[in-house]
C-alpha positions in Angstrom: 5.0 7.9 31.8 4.0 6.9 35.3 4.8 3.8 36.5 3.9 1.3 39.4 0.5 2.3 39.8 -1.9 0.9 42.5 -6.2 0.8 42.3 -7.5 1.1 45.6 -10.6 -1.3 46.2 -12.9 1.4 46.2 -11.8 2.9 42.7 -11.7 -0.6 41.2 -15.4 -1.1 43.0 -16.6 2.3 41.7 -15.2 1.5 37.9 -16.7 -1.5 37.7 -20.2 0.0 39.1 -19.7 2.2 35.7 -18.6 -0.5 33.3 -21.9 -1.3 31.5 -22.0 2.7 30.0 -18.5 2.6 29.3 -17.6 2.3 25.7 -14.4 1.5 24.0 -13.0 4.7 22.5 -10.4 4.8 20.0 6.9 1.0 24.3 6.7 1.0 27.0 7.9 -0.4 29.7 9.4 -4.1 28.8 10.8 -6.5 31.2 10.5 -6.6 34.6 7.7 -8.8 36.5 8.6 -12.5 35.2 5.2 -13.9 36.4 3.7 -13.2 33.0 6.0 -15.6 31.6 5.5 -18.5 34.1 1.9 -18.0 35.7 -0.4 -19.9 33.3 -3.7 -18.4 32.7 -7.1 -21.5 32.0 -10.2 -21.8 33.1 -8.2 -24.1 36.3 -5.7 -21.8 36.6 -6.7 -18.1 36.3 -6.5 -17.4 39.8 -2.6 -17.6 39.3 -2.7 -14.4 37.3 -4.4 -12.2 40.6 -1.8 -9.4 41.3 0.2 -9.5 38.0 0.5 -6.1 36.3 1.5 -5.4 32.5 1.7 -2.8 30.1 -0.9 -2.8 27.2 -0.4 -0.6 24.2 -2.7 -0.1 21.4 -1.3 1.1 18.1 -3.8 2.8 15.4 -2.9 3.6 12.2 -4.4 5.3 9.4 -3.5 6.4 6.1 -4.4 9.9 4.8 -4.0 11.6 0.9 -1.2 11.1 -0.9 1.5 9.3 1.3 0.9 10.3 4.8 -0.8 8.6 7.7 -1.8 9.2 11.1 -0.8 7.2 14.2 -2.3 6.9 17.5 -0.5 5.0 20.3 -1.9 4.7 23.7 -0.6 3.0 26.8 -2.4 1.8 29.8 -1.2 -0.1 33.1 -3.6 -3.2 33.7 -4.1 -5.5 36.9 -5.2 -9.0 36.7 -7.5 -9.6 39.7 -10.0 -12.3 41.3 -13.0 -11.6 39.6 -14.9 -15.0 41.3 -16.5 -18.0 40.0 -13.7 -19.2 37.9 -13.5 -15.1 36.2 -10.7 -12.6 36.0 -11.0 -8.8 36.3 -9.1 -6.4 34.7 -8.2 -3.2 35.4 -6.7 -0.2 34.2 -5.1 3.2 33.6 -4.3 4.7 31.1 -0.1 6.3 31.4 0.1 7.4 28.1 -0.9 8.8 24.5 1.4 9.7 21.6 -0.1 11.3 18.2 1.8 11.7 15.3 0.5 13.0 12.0 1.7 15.4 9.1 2.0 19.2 10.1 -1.3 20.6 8.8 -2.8 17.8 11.6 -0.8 19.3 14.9 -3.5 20.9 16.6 -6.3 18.0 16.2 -2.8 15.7 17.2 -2.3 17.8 20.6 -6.1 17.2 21.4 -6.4 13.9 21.0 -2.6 12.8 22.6 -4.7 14.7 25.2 -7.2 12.3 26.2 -7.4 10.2 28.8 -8.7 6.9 27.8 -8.8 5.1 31.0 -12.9 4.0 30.5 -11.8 1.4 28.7 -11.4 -0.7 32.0 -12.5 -2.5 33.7 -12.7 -6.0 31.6 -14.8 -8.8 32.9 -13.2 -12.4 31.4 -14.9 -15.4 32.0 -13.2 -18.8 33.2 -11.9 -18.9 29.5 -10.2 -16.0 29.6 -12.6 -14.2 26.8 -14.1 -10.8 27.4 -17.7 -10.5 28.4 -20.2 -9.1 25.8 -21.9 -7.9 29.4 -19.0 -6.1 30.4 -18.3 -4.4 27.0 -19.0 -4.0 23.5 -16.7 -6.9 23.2 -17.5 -9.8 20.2 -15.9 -12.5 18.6 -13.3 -12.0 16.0 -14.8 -13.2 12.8 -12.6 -14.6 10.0 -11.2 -12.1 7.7 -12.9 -13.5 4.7 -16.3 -13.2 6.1 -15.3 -9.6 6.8 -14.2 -8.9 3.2 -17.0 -10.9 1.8 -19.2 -8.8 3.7 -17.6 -5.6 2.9 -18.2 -5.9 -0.8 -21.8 -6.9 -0.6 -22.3 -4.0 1.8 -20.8 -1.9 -1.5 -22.5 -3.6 -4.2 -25.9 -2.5 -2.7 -25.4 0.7 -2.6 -27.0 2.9 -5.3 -24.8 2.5 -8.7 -26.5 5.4 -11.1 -24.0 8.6 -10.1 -21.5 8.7 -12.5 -18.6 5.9 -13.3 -15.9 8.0 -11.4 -17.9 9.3 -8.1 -19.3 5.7 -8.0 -16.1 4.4 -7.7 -14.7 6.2 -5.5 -17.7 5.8 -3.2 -17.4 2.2 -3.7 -13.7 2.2 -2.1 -14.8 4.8 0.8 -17.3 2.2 1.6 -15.2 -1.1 1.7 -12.5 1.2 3.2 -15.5 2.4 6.5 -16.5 -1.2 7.0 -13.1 -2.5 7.0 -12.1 -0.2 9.7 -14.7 -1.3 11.9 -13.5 -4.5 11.5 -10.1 -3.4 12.5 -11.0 -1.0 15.7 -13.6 -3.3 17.1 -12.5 -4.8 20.7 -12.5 -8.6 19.9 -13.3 -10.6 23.1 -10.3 -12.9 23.0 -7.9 -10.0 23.4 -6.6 -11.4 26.4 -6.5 -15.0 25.8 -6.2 -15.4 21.8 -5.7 -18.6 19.4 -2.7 -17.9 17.7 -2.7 -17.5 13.8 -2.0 -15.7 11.2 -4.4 -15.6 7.9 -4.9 -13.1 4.9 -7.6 -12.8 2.4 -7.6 -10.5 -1.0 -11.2 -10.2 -2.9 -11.2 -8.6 -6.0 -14.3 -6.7 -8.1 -15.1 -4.5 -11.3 -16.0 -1.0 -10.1 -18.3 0.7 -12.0 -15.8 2.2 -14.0 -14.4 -0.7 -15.2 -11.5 -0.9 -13.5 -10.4 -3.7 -10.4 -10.7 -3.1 -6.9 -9.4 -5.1 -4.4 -9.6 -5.4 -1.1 -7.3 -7.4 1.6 -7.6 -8.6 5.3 -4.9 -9.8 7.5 -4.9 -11.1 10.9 -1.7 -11.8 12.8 -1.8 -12.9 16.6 0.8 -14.3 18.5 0.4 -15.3 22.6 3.1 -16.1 25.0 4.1 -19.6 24.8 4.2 -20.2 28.8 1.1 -18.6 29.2 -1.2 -18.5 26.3 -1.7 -14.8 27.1 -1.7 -11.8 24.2 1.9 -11.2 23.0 0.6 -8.9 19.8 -2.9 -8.6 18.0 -2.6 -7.0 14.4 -5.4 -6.3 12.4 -4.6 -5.0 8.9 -7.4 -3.9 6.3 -6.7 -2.3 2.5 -9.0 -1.0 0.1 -7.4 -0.7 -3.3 -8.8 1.0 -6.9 -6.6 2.1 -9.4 -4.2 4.7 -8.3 -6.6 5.5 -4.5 -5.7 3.2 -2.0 -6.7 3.7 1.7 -5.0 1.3 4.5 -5.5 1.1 8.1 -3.7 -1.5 11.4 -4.7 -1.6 14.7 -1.9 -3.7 17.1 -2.8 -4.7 20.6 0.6 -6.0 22.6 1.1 -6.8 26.3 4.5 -6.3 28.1 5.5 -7.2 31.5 5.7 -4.1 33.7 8.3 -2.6 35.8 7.8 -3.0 39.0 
């Protein structure tokens, strides 16, 4: 994992010529640089956070057949940096990518621990610290119950004549896709989050008579100093009689080496 990294001016002016067709695609190094942990970041005081580097790691899991699941861990070294008018600008690089899934899975593993993420920077925030919709696909987090609720209208629509077994299981491969787009989608207060921690479990009668359920968790926790990300956990299952399918996605900022 490289470390102490450096963007030159003209990289950093280059990536964020680009930003507008880049797209967000799917431990590190702790301690070190104590600014993170004294600097506070507002809309009066951003400008403290220009030159203070971290490490942010996003965690993706996903669960497979039977008991197994697939993880995806990626790592990237971010700047904060005067973005003007009040803004911050983030950069970033991605150091490194870890894969693991269940044997039959190594090669499609090795491929994707082979990708270099690093288009996922730079981040625009505004003088509130949030992520601008101009600069990315970026959107406000919306409650977990409105994402549940909306997940099981989304399946009650659907087309209910197959038969009682295939219409179930469709049913919970549908609240399972929307979930996950729920859970992978780059919320805008990444960054600069409210902390809280709320859960929400629906339930339904498949078509086959039996219960589905399915249940939404948020948990996010900032740095009490600074009001900056500490972790962002996302958590989504989709439940119907003995099929289950779960997924997490975890965002968590550390201080980097220097």
């Amino acid at each position: 994992m490289a470390r102490g990294c450096e963007w030159e001016g003209d990289r950093r002016m280059a990536r964020r010529a680009a930003r507008v067709s880049t797209r967000l695609p799917r431990r590190s190094v702790v301690a070190g640089l104590g600014a993170l942990s004294i600097m506070p970041f507002s809309p009066l005081a951003g400008r403290t956070l220009v030159g203070v580097r971290g490490v942010l790691d996003r965690e993706l899991v996903r669960s497979l057949p039977g008991d197994a699941q697939i993880t995806v861990t990626r790592s990237w070294l971010i700047a904060f940096e005067d973005g003007g008018a009040g803004r911050m600008f983030v950069s970033g690089q991605q150091i490194g990518a870890k894969v693991d899934a269940p044997a039959p899975l190594q090669a499609l593993a090795r491929m994707e621990a082979a990708r270099d993420e690093s288009d996922l920077f730079p981040l625009d925030l505004d003088p509130a610290g949030q992520i601008m919709e101009d600069a990315h696909e970026a959107t406000p987090a919306p409650l977990p119950s409105e994402v549940a609720a909306s997940a099981l209208a989304f399946a009650r629509a659907r087309d209910t004549t197959a038969n009682p077994d295939e219409a179930s299981r469709r049913f919970l491969a549908d609240l399972s896709q929307h979930a996950e787009k729920w859970i992978t989608g780059l919320p805008a207060d990444l960054f600069y989050p409210d902390p809280r921690n709320r859960e929400v479990t629906r339930e339904v009668v498949l078509p086959d008579g039996t219960t589905g359920t399915i249940t939404m968790r948020e948990i996010v926790k900032t740095a009490d100093a600074t009001g900056l990300l500490e972790s962002y956990r996302r958590e989504a299952s989709a439940m119907a009689g003995n099929a289950a399918k779960t997924g997490s996605e975890t965002w968590t900022l550390f201080p980097a080496v220097s």
